[in-house]
N, CA, C and O of each residue as an XYZ file, in Angstrom:
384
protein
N     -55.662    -61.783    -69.399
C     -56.162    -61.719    -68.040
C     -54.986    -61.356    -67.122
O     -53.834    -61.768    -67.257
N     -55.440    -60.524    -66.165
C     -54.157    -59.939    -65.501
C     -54.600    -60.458    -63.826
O     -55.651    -60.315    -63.202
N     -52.954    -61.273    -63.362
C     -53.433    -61.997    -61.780
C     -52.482    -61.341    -61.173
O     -51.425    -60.802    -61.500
N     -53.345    -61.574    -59.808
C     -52.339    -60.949    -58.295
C     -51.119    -61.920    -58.421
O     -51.249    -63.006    -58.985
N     -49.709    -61.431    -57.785
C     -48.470    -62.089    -57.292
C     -49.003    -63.635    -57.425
O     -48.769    -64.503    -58.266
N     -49.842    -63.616    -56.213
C     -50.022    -65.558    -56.165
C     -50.579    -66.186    -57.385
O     -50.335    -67.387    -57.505
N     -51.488    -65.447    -58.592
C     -51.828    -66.064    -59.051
C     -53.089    -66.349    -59.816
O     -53.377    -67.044    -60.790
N     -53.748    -65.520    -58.978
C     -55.364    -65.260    -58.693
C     -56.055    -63.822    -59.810
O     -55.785    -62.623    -59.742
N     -56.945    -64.510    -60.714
C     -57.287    -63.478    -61.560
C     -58.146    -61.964    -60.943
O     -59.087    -61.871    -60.155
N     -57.420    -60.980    -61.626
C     -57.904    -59.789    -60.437
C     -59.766    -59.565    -61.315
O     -60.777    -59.082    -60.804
N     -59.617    -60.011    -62.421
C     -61.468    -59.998    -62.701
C     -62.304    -60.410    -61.586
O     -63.487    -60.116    -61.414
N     -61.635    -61.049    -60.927
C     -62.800    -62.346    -59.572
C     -62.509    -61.286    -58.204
O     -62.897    -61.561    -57.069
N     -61.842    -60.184    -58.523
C     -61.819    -59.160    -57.036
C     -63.422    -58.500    -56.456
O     -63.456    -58.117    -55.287
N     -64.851    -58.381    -57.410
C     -65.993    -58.256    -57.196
C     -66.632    -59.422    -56.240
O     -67.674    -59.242    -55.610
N     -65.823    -60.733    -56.206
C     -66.323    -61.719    -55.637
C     -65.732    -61.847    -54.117
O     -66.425    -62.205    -53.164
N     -64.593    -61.564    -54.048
C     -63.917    -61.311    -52.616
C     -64.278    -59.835    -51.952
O     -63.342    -59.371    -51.301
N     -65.237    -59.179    -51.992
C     -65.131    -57.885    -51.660
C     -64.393    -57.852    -49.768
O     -63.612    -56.967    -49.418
N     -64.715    -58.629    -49.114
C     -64.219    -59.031    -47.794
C     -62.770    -58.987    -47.188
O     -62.334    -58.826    -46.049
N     -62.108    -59.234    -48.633
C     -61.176    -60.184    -48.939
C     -60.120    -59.083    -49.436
O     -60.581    -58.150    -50.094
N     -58.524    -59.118    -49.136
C     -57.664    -58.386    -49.824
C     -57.262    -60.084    -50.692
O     -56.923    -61.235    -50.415
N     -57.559    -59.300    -51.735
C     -57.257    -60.379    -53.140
C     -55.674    -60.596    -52.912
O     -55.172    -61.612    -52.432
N     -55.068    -59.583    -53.297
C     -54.069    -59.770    -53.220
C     -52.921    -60.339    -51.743
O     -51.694    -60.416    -51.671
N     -53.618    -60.534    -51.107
C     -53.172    -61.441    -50.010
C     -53.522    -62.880    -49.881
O     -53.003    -63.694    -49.118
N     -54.659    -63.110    -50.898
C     -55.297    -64.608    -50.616
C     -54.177    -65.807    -51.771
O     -53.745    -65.620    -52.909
N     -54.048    -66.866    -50.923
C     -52.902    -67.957    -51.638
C     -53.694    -69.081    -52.020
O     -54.051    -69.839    -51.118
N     -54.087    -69.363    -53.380
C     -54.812    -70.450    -54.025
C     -54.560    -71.503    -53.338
O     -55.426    -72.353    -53.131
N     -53.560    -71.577    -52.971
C     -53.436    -73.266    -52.025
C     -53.465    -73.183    -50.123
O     -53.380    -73.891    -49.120
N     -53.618    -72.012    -50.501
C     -53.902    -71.700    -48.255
C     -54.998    -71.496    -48.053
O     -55.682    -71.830    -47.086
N     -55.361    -70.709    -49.296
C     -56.900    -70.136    -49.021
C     -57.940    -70.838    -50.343
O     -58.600    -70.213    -51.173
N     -57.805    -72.282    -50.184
C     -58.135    -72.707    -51.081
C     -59.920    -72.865    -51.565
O     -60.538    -72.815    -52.628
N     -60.261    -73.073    -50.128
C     -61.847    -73.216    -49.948
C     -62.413    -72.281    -50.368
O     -63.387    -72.384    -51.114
N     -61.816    -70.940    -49.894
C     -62.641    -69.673    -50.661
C     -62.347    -69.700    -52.022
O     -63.326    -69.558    -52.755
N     -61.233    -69.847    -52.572
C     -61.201    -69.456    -53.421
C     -61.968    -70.156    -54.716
O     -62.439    -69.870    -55.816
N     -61.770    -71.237    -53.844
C     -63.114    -72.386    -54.822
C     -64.332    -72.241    -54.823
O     -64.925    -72.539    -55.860
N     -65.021    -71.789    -53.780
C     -65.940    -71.288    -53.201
C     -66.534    -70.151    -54.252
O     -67.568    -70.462    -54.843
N     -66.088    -69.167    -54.458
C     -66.084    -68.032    -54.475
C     -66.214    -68.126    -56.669
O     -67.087    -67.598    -57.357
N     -65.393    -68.704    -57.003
C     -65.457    -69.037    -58.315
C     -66.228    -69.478    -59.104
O     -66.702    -69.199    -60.206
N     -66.323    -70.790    -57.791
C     -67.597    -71.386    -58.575
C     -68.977    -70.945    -58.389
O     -69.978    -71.436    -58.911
N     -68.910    -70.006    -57.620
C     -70.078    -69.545    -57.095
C     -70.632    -68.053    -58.206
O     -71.712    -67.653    -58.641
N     -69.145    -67.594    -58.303
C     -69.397    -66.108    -59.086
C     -68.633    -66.138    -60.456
O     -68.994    -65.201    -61.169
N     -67.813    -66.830    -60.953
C     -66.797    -66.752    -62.048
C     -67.568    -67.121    -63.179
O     -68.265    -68.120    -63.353
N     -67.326    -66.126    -63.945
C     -67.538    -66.344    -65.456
C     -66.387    -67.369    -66.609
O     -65.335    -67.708    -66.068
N     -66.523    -67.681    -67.632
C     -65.713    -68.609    -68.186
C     -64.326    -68.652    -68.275
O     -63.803    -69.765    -68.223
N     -63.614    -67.651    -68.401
C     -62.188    -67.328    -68.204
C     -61.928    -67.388    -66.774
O     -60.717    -67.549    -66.625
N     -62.733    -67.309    -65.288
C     -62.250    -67.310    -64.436
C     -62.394    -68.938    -63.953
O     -61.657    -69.587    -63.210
N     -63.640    -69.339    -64.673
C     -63.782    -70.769    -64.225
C     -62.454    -71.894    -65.311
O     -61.695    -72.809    -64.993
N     -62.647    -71.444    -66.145
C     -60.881    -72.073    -66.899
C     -59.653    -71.739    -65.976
O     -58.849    -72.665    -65.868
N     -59.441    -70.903    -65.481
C     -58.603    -70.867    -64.748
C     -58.747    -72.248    -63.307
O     -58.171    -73.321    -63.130
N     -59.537    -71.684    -62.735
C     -59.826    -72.958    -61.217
C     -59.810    -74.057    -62.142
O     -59.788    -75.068    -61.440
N     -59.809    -74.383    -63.359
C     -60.071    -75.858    -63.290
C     -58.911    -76.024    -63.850
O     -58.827    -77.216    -64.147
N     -57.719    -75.310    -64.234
C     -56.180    -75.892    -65.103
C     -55.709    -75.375    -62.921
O     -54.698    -75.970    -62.548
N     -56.136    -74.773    -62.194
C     -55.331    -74.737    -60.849
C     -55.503    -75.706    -59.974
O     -54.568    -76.347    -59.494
N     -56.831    -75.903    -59.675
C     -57.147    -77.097    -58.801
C     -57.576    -78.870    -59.922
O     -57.864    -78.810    -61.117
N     -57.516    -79.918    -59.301
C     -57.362    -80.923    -59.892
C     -59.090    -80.991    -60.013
O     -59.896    -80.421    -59.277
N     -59.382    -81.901    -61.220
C     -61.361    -82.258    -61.305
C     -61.407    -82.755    -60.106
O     -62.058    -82.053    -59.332
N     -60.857    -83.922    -59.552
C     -61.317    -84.063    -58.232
C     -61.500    -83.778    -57.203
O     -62.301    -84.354    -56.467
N     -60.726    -82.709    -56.859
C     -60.546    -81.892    -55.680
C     -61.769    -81.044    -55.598
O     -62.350    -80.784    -54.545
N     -62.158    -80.586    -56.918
C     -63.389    -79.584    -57.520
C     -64.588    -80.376    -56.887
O     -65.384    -79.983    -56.034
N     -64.523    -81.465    -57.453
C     -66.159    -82.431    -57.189
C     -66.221    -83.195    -56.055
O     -67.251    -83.837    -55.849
N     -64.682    -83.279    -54.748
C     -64.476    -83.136    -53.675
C     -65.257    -82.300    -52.567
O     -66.007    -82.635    -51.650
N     -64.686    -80.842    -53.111
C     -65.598    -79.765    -52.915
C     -66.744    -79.540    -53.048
O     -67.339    -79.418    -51.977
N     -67.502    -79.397    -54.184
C     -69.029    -79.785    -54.639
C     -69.367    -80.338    -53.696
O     -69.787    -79.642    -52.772
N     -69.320    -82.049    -53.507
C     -69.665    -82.875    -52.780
C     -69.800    -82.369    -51.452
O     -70.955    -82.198    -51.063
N     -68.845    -82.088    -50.658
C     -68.322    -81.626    -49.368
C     -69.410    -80.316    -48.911
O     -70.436    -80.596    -48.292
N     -69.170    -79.249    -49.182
C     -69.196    -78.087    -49.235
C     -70.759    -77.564    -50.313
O     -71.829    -77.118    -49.898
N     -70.462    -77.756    -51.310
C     -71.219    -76.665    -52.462
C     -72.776    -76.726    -51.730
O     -73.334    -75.628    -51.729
N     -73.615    -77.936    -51.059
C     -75.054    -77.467    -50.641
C     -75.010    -76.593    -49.800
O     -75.977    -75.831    -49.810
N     -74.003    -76.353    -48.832
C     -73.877    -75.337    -48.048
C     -73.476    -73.668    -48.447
O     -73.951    -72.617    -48.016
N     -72.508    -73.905    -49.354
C     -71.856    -72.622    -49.850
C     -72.157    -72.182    -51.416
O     -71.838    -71.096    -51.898
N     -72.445    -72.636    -51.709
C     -72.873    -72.476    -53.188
C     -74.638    -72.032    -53.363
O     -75.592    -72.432    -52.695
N     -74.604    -71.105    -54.475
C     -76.191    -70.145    -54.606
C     -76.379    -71.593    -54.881
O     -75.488    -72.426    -55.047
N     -78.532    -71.897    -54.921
C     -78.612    -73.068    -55.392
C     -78.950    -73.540    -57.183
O     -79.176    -74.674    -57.604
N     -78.883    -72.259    -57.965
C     -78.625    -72.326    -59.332
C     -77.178    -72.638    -59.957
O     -76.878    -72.735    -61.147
N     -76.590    -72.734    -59.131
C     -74.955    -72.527    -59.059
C     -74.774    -74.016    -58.459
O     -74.108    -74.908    -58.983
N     -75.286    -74.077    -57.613
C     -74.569    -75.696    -56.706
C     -75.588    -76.780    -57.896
O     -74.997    -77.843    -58.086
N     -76.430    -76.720    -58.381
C     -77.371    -77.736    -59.437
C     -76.187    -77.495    -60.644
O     -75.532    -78.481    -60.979
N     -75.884    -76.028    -61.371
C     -74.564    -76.784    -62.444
C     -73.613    -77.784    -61.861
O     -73.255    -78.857    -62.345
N     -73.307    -77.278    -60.839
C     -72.149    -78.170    -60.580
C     -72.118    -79.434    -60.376
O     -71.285    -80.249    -60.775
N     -73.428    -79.657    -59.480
C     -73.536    -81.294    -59.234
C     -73.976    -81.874    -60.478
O     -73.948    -83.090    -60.284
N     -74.415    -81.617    -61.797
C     -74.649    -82.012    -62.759
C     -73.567    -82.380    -63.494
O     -73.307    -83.483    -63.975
N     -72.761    -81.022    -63.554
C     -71.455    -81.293    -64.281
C     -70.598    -81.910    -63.509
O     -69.607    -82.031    -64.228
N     -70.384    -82.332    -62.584
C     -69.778    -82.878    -61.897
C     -70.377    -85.069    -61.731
O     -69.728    -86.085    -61.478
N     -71.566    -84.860    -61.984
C     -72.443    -85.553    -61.795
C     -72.757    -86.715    -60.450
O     -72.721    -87.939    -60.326
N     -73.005    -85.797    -59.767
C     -72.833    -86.042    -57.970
C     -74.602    -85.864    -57.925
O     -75.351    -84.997    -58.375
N     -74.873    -87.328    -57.032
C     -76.502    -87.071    -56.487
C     -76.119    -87.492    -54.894
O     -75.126    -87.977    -54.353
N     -77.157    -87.140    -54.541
C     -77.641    -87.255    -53.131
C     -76.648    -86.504    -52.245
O     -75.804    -86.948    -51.467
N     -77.095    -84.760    -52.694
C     -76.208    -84.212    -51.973
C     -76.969    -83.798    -50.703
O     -78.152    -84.139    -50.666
N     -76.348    -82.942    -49.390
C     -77.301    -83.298    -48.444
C     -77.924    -81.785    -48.850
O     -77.467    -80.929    -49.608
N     -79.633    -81.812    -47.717
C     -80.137    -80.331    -48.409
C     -80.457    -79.847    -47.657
O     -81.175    -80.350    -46.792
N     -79.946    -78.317    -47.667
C     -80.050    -77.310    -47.029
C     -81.607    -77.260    -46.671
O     -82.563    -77.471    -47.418
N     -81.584    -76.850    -45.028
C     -82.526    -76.839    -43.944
C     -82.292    -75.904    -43.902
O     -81.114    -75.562    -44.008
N     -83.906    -74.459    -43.619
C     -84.304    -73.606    -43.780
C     -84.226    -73.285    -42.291
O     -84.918    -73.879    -41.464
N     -83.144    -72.087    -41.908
C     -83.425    -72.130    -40.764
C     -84.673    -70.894    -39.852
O     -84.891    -70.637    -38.668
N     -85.131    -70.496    -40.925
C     -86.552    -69.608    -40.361
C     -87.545    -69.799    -41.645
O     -87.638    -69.208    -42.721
N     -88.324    -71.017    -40.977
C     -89.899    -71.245    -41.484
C     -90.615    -70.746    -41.888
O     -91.215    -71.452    -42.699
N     -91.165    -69.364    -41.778
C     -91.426    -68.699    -41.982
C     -91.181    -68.080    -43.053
O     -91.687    -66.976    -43.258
Protein backbone atom coordinates (compact mmCIF):
# COMPACT_ATOMS: atom_id res chain seq x y z
CA UNK A 1 0.00 0.00 0.00
CA UNK A 2 1.45 3.24 -1.01
CA UNK A 3 0.72 6.61 1.59
CA UNK A 4 0.92 10.39 1.22
CA UNK A 5 4.10 12.15 3.24
CA UNK A 6 1.74 12.21 6.43
CA UNK A 7 0.79 8.91 6.20
CA UNK A 8 -2.52 8.47 4.74
CA UNK A 9 -3.22 5.56 2.26
CA UNK A 10 -3.52 7.10 -1.31
CA UNK A 11 -6.26 3.99 -2.11
CA UNK A 12 -8.81 6.21 0.27
CA UNK A 13 -8.09 9.42 -2.31
CA UNK A 14 -11.84 8.34 -4.07
CA UNK A 15 -13.16 9.14 -0.58
CA UNK A 16 -11.70 12.70 -0.12
CA UNK A 17 -12.56 13.89 -3.58
CA UNK A 18 -13.00 17.60 -1.81
CA UNK A 19 -9.99 17.10 -0.21
CA UNK A 20 -6.13 17.49 -1.34
CA UNK A 21 -5.11 14.10 0.28
CA UNK A 22 -1.98 14.96 0.33
CA UNK A 23 -2.33 17.95 2.53
CA UNK A 24 -4.68 16.27 5.09
CA UNK A 25 -2.68 15.35 8.71
CA UNK A 26 -4.20 12.15 10.45
CA UNK A 27 -3.93 13.92 13.71
CA UNK A 28 -5.21 17.65 12.55
CA UNK A 29 -7.56 16.41 10.33
CA UNK A 30 -8.55 13.69 12.32
CA UNK A 31 -12.46 13.71 12.19
CA UNK A 32 -12.43 13.44 8.50
CA UNK A 33 -10.23 11.23 8.25
CA UNK A 34 -12.11 8.89 10.53
CA UNK A 35 -15.07 9.89 9.08
CA UNK A 36 -14.31 9.21 5.74
CA UNK A 37 -12.77 5.55 6.38
CA UNK A 38 -15.10 4.34 8.19
CA UNK A 39 -17.56 5.41 6.07
CA UNK A 40 -15.79 4.30 2.63
CA UNK A 41 -12.58 2.05 3.43
CA UNK A 42 -12.23 -1.31 2.47
CA UNK A 43 -10.09 -3.82 4.71
CA UNK A 44 -6.55 -2.70 4.19
CA UNK A 45 -7.70 0.87 4.62
CA UNK A 46 -9.77 0.07 7.69
CA UNK A 47 -6.47 -1.94 9.23
CA UNK A 48 -4.75 0.90 8.78
CA UNK A 49 -7.26 3.58 10.99
CA UNK A 50 -7.37 1.04 13.50
CA UNK A 51 -3.18 0.33 14.12
CA UNK A 52 -3.42 4.79 13.68
CA UNK A 53 -6.11 5.85 15.85
CA UNK A 54 -6.62 4.09 19.39
CA UNK A 55 -10.20 1.48 19.70
CA UNK A 56 -11.34 4.10 21.83
CA UNK A 57 -11.00 7.10 20.19
CA UNK A 58 -12.77 5.01 17.14
CA UNK A 59 -15.95 4.11 19.38
CA UNK A 60 -15.49 7.76 20.83
CA UNK A 61 -16.21 8.78 17.42
CA UNK A 62 -18.96 6.24 16.53
CA UNK A 63 -20.60 7.31 19.62
CA UNK A 64 -20.11 11.12 19.10
CA UNK A 65 -20.40 11.63 15.50
CA UNK A 66 -21.14 8.28 13.31
CA UNK A 67 -25.42 8.87 13.52
CA UNK A 68 -24.71 12.01 12.01
CA UNK A 69 -21.84 11.30 9.57
CA UNK A 70 -21.81 7.89 8.82
CA UNK A 71 -24.15 6.08 5.70
CA UNK A 72 -26.68 4.20 7.95
CA UNK A 73 -25.44 0.58 6.74
CA UNK A 74 -22.09 1.76 7.73
CA UNK A 75 -22.92 3.55 11.17
CA UNK A 76 -25.11 -0.13 12.24
CA UNK A 77 -21.44 -2.09 11.53
CA UNK A 78 -19.92 0.07 13.60
CA UNK A 79 -22.13 0.44 16.51
CA UNK A 80 -22.28 -3.32 16.55
CA UNK A 81 -18.71 -3.81 16.33
CA UNK A 82 -18.08 -1.38 18.50
CA UNK A 83 -21.06 -2.44 20.56
CA UNK A 84 -22.61 1.00 21.42
CA UNK A 85 -26.66 1.28 21.85
CA UNK A 86 -28.74 4.14 22.20
CA UNK A 87 -27.22 6.14 19.68
CA UNK A 88 -29.12 9.37 18.99
CA UNK A 89 -31.32 9.18 15.53
CA UNK A 90 -31.15 11.03 12.78
CA UNK A 91 -34.29 13.40 12.19
CA UNK A 92 -35.49 13.65 8.71
CA UNK A 93 -35.29 17.00 7.82
CA UNK A 94 -37.94 17.01 4.78
CA UNK A 95 -41.05 14.79 5.54
CA UNK A 96 -41.93 14.36 2.70
Amino acid sequence: MEYTPKGIPLSLRPAFQEYELEQLDPQQDAFTVIERTLAYGDQEELAWLFERYDHSELAAWVQRWGWRSLPQRRLRLWATYFGLQDLPQRRNTWPH
